[in-house]
PQR file with spaces between the fields and no chain letter, atoms N, CA, C, O and H, PARSE charges and radii, in Angstrom:
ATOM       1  N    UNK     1      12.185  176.279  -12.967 -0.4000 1.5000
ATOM       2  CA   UNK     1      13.151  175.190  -12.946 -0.0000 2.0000
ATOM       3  C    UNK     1      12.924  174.331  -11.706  0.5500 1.7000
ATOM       4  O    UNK     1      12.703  174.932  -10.655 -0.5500 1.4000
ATOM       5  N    UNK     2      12.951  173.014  -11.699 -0.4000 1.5000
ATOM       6  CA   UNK     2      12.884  171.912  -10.811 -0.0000 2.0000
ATOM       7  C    UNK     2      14.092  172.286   -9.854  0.5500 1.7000
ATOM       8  O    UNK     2      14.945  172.937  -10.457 -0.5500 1.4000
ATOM       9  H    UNK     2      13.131  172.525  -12.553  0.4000 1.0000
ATOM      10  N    UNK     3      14.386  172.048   -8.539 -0.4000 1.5000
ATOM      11  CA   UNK     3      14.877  171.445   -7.704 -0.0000 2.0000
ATOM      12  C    UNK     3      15.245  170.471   -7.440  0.5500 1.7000
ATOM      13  O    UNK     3      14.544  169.732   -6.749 -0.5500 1.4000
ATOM      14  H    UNK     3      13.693  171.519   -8.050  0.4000 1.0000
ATOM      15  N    UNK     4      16.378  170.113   -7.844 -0.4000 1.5000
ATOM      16  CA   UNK     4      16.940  168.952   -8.149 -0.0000 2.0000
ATOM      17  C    UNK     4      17.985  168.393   -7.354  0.5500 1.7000
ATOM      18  O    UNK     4      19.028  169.002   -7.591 -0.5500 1.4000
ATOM      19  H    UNK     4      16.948  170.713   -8.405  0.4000 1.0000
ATOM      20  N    UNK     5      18.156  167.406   -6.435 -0.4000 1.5000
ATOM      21  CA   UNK     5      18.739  166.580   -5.688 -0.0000 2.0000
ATOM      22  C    UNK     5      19.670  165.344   -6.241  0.5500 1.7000
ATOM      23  O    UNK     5      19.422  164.789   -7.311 -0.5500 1.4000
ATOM      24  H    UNK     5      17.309  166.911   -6.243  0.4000 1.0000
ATOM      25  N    UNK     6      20.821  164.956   -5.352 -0.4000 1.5000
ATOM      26  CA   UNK     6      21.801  164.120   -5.970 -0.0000 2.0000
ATOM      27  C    UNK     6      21.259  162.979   -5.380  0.5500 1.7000
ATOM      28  O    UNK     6      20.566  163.161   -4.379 -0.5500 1.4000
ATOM      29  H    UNK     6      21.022  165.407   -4.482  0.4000 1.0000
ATOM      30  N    UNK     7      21.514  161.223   -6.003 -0.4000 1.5000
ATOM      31  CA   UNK     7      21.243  160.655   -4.778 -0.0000 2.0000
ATOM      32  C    UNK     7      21.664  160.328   -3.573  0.5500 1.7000
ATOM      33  O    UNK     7      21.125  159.440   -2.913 -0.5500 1.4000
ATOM      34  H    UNK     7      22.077  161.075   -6.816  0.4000 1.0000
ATOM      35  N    UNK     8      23.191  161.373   -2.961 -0.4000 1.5000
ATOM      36  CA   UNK     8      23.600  161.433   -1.913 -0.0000 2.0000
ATOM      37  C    UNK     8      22.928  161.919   -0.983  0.5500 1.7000
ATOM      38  O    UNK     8      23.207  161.717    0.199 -0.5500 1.4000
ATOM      39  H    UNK     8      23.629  162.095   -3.497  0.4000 1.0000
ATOM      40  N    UNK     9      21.556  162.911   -1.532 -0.4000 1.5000
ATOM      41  CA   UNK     9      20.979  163.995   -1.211 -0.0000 2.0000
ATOM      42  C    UNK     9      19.962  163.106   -0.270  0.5500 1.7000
ATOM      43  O    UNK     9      19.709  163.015    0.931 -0.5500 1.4000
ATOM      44  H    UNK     9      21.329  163.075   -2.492  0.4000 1.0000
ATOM      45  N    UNK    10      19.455  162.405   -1.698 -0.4000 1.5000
ATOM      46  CA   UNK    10      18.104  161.658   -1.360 -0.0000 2.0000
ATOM      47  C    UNK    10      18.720  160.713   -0.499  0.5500 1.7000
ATOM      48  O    UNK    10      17.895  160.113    0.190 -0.5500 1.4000
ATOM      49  H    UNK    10      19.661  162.479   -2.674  0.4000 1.0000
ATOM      50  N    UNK    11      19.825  160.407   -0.325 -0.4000 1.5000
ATOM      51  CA   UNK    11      19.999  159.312    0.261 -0.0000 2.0000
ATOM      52  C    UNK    11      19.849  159.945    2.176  0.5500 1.7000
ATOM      53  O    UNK    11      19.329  159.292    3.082 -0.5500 1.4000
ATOM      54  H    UNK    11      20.495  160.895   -0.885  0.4000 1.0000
ATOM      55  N    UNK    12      20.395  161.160    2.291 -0.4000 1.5000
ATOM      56  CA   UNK    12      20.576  162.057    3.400 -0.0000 2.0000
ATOM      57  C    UNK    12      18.506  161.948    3.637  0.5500 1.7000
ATOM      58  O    UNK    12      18.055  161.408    4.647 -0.5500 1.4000
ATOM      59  H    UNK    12      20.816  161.691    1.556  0.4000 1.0000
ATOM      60  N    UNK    13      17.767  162.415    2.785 -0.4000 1.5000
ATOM      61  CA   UNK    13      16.409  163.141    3.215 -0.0000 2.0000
ATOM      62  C    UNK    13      15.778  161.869    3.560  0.5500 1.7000
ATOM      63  O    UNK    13      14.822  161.980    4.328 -0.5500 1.4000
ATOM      64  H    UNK    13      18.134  162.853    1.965  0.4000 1.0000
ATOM      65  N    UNK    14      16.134  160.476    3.113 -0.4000 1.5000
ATOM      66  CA   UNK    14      15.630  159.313    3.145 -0.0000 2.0000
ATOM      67  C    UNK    14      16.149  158.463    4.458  0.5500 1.7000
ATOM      68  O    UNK    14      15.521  157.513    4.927 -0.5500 1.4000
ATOM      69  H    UNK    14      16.911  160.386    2.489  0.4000 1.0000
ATOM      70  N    UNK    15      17.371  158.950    4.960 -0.4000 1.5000
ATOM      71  CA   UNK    15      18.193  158.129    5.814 -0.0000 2.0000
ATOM      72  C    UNK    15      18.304  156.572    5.245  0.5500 1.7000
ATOM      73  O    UNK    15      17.746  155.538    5.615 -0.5500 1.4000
ATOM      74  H    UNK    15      17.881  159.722    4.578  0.4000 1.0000
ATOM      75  N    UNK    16      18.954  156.757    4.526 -0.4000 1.5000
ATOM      76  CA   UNK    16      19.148  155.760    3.332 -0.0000 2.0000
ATOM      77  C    UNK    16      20.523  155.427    2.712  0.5500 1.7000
ATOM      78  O    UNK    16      20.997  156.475    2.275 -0.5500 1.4000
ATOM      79  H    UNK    16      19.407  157.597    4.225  0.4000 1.0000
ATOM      80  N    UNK    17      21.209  154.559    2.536 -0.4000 1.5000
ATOM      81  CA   UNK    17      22.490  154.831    2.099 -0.0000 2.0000
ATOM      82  C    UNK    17      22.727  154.902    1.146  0.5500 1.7000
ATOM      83  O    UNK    17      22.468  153.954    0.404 -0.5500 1.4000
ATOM      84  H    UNK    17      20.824  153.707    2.892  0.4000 1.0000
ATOM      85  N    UNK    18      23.326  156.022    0.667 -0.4000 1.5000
ATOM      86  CA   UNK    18      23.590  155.649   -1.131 -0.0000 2.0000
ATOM      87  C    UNK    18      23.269  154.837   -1.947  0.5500 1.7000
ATOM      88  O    UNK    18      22.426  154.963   -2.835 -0.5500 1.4000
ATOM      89  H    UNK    18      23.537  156.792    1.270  0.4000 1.0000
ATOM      90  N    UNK    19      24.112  153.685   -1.630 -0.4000 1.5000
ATOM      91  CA   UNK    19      23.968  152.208   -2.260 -0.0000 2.0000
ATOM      92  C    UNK    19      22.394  152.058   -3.010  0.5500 1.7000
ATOM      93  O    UNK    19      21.910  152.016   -4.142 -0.5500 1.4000
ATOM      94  H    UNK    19      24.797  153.582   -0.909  0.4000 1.0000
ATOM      95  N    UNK    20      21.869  151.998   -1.272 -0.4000 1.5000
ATOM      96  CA   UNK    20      20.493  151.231   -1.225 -0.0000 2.0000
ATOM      97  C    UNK    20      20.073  151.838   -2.294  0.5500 1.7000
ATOM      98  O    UNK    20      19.632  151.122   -3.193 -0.5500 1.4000
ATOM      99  H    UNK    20      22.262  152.032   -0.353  0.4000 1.0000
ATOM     100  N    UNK    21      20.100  153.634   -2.529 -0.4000 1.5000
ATOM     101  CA   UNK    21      19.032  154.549   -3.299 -0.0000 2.0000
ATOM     102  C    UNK    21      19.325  154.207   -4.666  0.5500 1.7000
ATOM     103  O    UNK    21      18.404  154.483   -5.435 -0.5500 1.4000
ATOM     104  H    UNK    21      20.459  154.216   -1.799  0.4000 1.0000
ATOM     105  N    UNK    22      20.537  153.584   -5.293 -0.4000 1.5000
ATOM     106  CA   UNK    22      21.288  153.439   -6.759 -0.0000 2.0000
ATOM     107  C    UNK    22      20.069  152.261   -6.540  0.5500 1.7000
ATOM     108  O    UNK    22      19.051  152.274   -7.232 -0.5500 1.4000
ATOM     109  H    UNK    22      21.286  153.359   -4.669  0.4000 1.0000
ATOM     110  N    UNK    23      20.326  151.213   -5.448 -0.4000 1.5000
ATOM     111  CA   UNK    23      19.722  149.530   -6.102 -0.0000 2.0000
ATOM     112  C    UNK    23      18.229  149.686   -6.385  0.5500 1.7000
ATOM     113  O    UNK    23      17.657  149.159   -7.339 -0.5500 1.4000
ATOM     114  H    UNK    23      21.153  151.202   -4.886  0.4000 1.0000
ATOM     115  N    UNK    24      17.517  150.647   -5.238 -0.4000 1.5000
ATOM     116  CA   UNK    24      16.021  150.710   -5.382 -0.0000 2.0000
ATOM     117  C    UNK    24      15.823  151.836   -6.791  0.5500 1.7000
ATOM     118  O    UNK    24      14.850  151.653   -7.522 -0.5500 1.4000
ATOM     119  H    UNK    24      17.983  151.075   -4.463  0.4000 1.0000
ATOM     120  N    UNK    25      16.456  152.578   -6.988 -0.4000 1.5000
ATOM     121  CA   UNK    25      16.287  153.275   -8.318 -0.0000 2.0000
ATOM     122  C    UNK    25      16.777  152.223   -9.637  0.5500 1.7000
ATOM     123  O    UNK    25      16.284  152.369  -10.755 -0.5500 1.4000
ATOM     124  H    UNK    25      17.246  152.727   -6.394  0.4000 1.0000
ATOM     125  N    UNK    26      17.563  151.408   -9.410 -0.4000 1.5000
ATOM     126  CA   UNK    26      17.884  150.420  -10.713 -0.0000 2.0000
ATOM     127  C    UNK    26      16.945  149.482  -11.100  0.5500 1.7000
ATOM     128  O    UNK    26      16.620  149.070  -12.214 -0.5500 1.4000
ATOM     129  H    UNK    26      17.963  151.290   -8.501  0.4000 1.0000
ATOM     130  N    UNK    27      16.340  149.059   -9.318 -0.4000 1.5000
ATOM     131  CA   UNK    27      15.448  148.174   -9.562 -0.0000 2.0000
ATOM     132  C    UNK    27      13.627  148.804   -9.598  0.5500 1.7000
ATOM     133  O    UNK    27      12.680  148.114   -9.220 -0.5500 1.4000
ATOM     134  H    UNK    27      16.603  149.393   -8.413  0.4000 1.0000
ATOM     135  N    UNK    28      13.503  150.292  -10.163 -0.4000 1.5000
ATOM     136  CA   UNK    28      12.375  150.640  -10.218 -0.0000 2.0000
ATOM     137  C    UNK    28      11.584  150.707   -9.017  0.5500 1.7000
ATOM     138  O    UNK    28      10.423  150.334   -9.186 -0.5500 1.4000
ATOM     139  H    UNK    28      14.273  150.852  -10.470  0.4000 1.0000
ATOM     140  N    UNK    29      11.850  151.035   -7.982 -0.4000 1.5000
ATOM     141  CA   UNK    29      11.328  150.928   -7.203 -0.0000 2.0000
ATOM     142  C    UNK    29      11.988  152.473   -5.726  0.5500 1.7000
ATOM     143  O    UNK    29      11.972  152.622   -4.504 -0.5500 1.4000
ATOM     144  H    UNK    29      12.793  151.338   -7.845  0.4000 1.0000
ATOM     145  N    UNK    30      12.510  153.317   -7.108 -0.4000 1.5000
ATOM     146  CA   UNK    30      12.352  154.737   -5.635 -0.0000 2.0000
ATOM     147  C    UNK    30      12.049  155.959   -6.530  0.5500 1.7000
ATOM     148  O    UNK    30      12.101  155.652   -7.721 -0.5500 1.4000
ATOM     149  H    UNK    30      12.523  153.196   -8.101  0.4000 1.0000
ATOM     150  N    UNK    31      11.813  156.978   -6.351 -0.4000 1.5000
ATOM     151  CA   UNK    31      11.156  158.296   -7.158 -0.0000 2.0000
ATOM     152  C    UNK    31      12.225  157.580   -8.513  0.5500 1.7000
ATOM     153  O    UNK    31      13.060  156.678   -8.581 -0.5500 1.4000
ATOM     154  H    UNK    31      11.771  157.227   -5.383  0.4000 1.0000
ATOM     155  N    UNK    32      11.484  158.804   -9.668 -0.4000 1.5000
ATOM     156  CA   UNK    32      12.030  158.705  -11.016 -0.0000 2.0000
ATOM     157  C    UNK    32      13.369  159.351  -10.580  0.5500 1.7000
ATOM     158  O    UNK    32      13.576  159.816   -9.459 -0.5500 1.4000
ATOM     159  H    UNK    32      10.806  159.537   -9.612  0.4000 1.0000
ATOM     160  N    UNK    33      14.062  159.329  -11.385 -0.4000 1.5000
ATOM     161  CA   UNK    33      15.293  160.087  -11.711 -0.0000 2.0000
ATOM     162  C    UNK    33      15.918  159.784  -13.007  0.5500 1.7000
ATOM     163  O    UNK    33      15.453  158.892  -13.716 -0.5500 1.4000
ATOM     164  H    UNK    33      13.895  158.952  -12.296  0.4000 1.0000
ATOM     165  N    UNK    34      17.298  160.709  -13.478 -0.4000 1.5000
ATOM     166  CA   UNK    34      17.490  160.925  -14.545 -0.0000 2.0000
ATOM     167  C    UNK    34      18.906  161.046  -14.701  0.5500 1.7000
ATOM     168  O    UNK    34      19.271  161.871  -13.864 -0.5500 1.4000
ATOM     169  H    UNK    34      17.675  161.434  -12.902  0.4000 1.0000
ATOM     170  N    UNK    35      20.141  160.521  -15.535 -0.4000 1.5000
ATOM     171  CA   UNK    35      21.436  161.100  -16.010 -0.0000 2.0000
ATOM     172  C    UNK    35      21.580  162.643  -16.411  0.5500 1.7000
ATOM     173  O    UNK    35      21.112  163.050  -17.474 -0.5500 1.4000
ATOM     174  H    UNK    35      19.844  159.851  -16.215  0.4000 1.0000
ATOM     175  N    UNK    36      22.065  163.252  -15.760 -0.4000 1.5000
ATOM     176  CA   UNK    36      22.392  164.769  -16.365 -0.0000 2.0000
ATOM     177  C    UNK    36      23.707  164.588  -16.207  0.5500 1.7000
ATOM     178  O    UNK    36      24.171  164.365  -15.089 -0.5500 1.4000
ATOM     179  H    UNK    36      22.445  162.921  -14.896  0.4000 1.0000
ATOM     180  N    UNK    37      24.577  164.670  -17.454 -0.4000 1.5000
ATOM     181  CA   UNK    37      26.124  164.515  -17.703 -0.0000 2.0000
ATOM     182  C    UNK    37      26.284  163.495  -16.940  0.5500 1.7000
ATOM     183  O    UNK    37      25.557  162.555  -17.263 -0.5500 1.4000
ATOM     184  H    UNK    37      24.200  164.851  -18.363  0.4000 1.0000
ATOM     185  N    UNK    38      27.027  163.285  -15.948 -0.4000 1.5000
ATOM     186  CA   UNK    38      27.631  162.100  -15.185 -0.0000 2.0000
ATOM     187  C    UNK    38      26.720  161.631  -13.983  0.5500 1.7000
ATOM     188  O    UNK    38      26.790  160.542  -13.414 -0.5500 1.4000
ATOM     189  H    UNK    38      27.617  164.048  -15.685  0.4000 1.0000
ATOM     190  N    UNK    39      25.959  162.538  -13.743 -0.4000 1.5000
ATOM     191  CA   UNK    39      25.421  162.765  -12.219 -0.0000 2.0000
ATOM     192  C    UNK    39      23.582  162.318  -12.248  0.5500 1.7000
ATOM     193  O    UNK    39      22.834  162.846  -13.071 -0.5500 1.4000
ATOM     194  H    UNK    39      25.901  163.423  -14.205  0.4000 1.0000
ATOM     195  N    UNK    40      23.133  161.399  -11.330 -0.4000 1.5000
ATOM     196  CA   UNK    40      21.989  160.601  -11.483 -0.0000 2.0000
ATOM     197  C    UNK    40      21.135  162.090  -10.018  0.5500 1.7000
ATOM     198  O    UNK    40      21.392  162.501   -8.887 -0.5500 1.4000
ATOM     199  H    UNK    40      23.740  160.970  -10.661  0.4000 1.0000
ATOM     200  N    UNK    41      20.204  162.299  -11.008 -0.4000 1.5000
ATOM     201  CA   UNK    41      19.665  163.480  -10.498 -0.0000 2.0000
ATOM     202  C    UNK    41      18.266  163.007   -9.817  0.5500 1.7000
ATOM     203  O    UNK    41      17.865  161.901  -10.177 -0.5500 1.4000
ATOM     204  H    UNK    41      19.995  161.965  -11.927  0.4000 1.0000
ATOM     205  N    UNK    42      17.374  163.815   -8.746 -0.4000 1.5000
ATOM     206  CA   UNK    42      16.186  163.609   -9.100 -0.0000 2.0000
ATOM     207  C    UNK    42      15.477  165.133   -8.215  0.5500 1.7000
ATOM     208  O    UNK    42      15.873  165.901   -7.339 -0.5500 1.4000
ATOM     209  H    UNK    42      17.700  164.714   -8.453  0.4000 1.0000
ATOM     210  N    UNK    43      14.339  164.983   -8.990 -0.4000 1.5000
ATOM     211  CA   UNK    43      13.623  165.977   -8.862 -0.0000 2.0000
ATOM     212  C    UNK    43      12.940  165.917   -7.190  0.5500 1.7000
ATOM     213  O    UNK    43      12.364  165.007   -6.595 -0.5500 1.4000
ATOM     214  H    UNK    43      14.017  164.359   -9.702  0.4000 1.0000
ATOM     215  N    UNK    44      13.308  167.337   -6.775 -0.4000 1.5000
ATOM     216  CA   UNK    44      12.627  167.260   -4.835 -0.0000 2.0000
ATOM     217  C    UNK    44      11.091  166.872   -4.818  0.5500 1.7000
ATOM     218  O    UNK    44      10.486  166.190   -3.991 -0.5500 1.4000
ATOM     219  H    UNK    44      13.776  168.076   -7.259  0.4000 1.0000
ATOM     220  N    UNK    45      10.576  167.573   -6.098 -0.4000 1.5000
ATOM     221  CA   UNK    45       9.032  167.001   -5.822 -0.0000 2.0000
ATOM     222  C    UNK    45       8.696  165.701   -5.847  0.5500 1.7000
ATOM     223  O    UNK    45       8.041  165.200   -4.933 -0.5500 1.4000
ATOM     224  H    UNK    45      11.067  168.128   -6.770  0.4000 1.0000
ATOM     225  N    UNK    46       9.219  164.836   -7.174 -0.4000 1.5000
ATOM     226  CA   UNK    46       9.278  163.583   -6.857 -0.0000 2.0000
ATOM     227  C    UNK    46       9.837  162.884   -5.841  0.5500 1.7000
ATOM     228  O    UNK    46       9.486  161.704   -5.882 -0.5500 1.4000
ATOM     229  H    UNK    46       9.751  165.243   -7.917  0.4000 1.0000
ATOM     230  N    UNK    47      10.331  163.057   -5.237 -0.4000 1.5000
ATOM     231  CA   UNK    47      10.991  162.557   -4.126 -0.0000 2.0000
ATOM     232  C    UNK    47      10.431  162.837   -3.014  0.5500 1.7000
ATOM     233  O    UNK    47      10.455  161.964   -2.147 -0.5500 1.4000
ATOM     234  H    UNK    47      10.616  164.015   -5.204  0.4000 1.0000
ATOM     235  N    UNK    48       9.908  163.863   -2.787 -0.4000 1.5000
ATOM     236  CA   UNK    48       8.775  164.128   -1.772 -0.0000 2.0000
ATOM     237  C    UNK    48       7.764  163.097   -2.238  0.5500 1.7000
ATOM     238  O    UNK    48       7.958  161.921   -1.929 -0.5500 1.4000
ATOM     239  H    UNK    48       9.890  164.572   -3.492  0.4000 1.0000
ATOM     240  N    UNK    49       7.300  163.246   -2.552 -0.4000 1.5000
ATOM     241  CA   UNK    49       6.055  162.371   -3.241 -0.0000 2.0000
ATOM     242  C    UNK    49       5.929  161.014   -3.347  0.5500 1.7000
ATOM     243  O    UNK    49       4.870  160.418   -3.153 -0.5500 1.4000
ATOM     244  H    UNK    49       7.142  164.201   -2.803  0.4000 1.0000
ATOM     245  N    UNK    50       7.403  160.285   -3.773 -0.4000 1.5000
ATOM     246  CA   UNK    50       7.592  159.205   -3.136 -0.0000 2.0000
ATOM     247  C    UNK    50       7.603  158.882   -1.665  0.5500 1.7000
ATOM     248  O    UNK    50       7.279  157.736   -1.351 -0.5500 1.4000
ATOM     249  H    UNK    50       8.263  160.769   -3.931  0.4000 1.0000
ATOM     250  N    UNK    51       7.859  159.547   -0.933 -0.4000 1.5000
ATOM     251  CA   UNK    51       8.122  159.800    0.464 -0.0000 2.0000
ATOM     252  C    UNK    51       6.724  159.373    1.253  0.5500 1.7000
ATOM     253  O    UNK    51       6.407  158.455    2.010 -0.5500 1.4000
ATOM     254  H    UNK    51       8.123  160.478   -1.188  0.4000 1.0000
ATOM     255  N    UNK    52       6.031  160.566    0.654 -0.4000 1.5000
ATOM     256  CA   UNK    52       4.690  160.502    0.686 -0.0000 2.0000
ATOM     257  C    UNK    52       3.885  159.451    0.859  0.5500 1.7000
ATOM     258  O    UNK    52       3.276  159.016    1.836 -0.5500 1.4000
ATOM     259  H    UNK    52       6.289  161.311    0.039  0.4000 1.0000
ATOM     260  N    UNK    53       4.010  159.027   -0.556 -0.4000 1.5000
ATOM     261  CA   UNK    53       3.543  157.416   -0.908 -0.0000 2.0000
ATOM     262  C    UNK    53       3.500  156.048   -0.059  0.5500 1.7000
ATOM     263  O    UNK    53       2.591  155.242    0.139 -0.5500 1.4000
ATOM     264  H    UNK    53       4.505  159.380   -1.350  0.4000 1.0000
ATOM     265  N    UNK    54       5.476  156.132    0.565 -0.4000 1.5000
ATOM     266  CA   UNK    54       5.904  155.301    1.091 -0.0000 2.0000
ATOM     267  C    UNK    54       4.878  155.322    2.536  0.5500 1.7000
ATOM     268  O    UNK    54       4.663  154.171    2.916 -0.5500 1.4000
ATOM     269  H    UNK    54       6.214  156.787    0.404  0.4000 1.0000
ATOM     270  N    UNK    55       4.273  156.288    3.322 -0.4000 1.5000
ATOM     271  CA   UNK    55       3.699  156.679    4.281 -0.0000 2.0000
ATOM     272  C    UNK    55       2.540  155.917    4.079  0.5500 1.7000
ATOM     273  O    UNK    55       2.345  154.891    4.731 -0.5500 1.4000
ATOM     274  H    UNK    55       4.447  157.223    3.013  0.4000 1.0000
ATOM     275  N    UNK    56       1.775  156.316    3.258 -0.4000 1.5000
ATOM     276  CA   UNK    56       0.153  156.155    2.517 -0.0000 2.0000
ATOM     277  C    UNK    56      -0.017  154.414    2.809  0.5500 1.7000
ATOM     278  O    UNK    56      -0.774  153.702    3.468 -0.5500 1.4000
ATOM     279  H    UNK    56       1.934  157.150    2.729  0.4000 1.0000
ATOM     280  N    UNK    57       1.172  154.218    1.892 -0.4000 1.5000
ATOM     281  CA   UNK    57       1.277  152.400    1.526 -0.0000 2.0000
ATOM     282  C    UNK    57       1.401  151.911    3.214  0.5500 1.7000
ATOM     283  O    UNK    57       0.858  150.848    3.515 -0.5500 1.4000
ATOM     284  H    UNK    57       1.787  154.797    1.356  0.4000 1.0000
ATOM     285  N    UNK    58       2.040  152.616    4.171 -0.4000 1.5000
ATOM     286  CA   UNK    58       2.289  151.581    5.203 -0.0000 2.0000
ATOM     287  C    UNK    58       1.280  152.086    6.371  0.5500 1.7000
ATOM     288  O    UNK    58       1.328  151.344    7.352 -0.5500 1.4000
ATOM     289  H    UNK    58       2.482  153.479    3.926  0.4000 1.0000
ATOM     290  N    UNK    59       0.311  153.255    6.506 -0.4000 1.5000
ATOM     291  CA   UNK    59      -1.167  153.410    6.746 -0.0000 2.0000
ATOM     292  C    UNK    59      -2.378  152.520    6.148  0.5500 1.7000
ATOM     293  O    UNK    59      -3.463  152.184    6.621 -0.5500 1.4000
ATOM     294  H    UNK    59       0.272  153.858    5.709  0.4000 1.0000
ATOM     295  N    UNK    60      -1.787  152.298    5.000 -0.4000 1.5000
ATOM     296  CA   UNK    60      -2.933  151.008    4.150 -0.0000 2.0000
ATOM     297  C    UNK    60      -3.091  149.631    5.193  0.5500 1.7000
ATOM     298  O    UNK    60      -4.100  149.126    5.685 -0.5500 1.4000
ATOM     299  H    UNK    60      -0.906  152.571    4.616  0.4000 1.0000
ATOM     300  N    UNK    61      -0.929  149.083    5.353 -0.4000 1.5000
ATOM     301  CA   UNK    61      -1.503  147.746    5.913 -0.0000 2.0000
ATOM     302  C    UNK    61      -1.927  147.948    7.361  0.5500 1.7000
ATOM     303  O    UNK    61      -2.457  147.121    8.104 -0.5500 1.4000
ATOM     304  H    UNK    61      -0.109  149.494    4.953  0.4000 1.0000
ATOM     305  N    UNK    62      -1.595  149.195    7.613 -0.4000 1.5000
ATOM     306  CA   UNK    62      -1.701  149.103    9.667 -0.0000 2.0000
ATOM     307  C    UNK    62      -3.364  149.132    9.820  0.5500 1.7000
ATOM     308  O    UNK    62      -3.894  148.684   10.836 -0.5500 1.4000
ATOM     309  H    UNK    62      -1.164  149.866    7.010  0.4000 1.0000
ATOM     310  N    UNK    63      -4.116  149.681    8.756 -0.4000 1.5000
ATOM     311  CA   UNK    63      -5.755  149.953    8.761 -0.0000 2.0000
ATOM     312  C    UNK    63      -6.182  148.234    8.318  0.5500 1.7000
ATOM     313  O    UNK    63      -7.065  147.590    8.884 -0.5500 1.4000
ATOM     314  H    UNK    63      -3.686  150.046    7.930  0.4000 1.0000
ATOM     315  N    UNK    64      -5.492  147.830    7.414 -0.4000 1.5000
ATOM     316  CA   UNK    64      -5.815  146.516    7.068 -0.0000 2.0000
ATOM     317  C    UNK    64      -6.210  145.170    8.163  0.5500 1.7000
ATOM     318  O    UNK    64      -6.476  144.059    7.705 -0.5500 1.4000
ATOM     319  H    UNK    64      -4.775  148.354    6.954  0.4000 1.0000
């Protein structure tokens, strides 16, 4: 079974505010996530991984 985080969660591991994590997840643009009953879930690996990413992408422009 996945490990699964709220986006209060992600919003805590991201230093991120809630808000922001609903607008960048509405607007496609933060890990996947998913409705389970009421509650907008997402998986720790994805979210690591986005994390990840976000790192990678901003090593790209500093080498650029």
């Amino acid at each position: 079974m996945h490990d699964l985080v709220t986006v209060e969660e992600a919003a805590e591991m991201t230093r991120l505010s809630p808000a922001t994590v609903r607008w960048l997840i509405s607007v496609g643009r933060f890990a996947p996530s998913a409705k389970l009953g009421r509650r907008r879930m997402l998986r720790r690996v994805d979210l690591e991984a986005w994390i990840s990413a976000q790192f990678e992408a901003e090593a790209k422009k500093a080498s650029a």
